[in-house]
DRENZA-128061 format. One record per residue (C-alpha): residue number from 1; x, y, z. Coordinates in steps of 0.02 Angstrom, whole numbers, padded with zeros to 5 digits. Example, Ala and Ser with C-alpha at 12.3 -4.5 7.8 and 13.67 -1.06 7.14 Angstrom:
NODE pos      u      v      w
NODE   1  00615 -00225  00390
NODE   2  00684 -00053  00357
This chain:
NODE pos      u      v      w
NODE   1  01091 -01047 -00067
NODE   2  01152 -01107 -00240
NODE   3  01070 -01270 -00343
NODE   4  01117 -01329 -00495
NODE   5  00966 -01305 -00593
NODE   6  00864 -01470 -00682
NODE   7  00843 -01381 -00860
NODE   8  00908 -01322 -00999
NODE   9  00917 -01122 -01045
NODE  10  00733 -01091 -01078
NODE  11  00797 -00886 -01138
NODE  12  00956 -00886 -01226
NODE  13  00989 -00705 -01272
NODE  14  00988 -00556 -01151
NODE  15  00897 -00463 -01258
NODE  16  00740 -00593 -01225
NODE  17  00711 -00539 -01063
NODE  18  00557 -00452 -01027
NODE  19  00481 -00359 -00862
NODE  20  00308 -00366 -00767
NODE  21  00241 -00329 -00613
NODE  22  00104 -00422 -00562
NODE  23  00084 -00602 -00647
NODE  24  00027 -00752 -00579
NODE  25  00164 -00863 -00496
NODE  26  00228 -00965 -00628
NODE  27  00316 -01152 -00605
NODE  28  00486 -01137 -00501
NODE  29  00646 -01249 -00514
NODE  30  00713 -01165 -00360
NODE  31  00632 -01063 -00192
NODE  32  00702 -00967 -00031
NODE  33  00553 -00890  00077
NODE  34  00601 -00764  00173
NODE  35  00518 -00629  00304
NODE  36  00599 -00464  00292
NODE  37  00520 -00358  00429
NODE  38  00320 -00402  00431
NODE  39  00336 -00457  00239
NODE  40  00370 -00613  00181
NODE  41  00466 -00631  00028
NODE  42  00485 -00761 -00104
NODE  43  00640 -00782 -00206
NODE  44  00595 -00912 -00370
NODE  45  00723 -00976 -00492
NODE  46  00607 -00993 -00655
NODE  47  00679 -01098 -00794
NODE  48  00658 -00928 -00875
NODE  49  00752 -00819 -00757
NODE  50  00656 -00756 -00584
NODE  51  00506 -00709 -00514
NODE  52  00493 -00631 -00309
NODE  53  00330 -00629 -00246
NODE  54  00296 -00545 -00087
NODE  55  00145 -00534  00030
NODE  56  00016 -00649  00022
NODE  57 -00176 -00610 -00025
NODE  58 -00248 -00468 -00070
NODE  59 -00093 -00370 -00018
NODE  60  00022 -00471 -00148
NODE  61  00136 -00411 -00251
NODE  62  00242 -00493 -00402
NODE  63  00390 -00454 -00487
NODE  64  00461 -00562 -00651
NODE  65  00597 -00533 -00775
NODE  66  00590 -00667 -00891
NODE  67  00568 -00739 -01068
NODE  68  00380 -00720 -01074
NODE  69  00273 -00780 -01220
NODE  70  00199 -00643 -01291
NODE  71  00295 -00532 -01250
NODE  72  00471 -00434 -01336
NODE  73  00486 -00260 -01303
NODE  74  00650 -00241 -01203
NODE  75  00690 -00212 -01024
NODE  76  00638 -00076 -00960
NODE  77  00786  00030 -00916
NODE  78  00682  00110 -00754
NODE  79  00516  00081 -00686
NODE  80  00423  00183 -00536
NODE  81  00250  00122 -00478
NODE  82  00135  00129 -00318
NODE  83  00091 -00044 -00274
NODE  84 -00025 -00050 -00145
NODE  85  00031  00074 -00016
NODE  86  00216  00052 -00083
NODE  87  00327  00145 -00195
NODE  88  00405  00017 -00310
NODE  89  00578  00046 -00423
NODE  90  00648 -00050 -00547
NODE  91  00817 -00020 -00650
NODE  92  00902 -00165 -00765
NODE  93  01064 -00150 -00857
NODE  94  01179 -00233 -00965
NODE  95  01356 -00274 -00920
NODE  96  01468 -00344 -01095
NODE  97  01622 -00423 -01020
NODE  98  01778 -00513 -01116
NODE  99  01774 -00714 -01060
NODE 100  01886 -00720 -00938
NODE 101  01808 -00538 -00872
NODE 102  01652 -00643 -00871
NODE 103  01711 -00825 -00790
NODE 104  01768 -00667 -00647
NODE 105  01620 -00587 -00629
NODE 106  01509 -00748 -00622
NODE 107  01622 -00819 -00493
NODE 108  01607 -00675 -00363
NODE 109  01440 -00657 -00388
NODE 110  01406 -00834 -00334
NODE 111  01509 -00830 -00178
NODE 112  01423 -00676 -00131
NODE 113  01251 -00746 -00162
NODE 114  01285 -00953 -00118
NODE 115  01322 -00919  00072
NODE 116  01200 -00767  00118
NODE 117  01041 -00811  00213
NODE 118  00949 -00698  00100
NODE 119  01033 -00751 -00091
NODE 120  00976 -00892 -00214
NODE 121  01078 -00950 -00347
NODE 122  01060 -01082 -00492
NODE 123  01162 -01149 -00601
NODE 124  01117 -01202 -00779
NODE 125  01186 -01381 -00824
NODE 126  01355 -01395 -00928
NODE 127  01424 -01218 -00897
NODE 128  01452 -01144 -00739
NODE 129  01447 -00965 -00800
NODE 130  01264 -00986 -00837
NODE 131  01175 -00934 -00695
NODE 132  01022 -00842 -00616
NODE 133  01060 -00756 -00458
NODE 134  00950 -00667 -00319
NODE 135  00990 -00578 -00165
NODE 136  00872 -00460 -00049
NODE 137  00878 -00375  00125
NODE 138  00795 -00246  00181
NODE 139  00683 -00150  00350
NODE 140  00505 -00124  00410
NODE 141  00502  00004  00287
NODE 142  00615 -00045  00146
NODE 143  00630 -00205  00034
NODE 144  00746 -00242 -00072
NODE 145  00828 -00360 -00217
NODE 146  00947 -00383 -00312
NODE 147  00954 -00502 -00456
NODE 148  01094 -00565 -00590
NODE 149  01060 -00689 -00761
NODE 150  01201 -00745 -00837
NODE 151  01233 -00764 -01054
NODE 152  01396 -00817 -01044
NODE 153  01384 -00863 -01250
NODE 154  01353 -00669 -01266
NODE 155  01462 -00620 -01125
NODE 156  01309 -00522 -01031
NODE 157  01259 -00510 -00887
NODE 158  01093 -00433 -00832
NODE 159  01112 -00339 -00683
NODE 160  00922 -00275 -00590
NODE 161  00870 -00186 -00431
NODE 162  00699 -00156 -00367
NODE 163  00654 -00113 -00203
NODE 164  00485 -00083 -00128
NODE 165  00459  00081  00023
NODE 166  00328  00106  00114
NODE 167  00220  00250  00067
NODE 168  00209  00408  00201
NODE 169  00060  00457  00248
């Protein structure tokens, strides 16, 4: 699914972007729910990047990358919890591409995300290299995500994967 997002850039630099696991569910300008196996899944276009929540109740889980107040140490390059019966990964990096590299880059990574039944997309007003982009999948056992945000002013892109596994016994 893409939207064209009601907002301005609320994080302008890559380098803004910060990680946590396990906030409260802020205010979204976009959402695709989703059940992968017995987990739902919740894909949310912030108007600072993304949050995916999954579960629901005590067995929630959250996952944001965004300009948080408060907080500037960097992205975490890699990140391996438990969360709650789950073994949780997280890697981010930084992709510097020329502009037309860039216009490229944004372009497939819309198509791939606009028409998949598991991918949100949304556009920032006035450029449409400026984007936040989210796709998952997954099994009973595995979850998955995949997420994109856009600085075409820096020519960055900030590429992320988590996934969640299910603990053996």
């Amino acid at each position: 699914m893409l939207t064209t997002l009601q907002t301005t850039y609320t994080d302008t630099r890559a380098g803004d972007l910060a990680w946590c696991l396990g906030s409260q569910e802020l205010p979204a300008l976009a959402v695709l729910d989703l059940t992968i196996g017995p987990t739902d899944l919740q894909l949310r276009l912030l108007g600072a990047s993304h949050q995916v929540i999954l579960g629901g109740g005590a067995a929630r889980c959250s996952e944001t990358v965004a300009c948080l107040p408060g907080r500037r140490s960097p992205l975490p390059a890699r990140v391996a919890e438990c969360v709650q019966g789950w073994e949780y990964e997280f890697a981010a990096h930084v992709e510097t591409l020329h502009e037309q590299g860039f216009a490229r880059r944004a372009q497939e990574l819309l198509a791939l995300v606009e028409n998949h039944p598991h991918g949100l997309a949304g556009v920032f007003p006035g450029d449409p290299t400026a984007f936040t982009a989210l796709l998952a999948g997954g099994t009973e056992h595995e979850i998955y995500w995949r997420t994109w945000h856009a600085y075409p002013q820096e020519g960055r892109l900030v590429c992320t994967r988590s996934s969640l596994k299910l603990r053996r016994a």
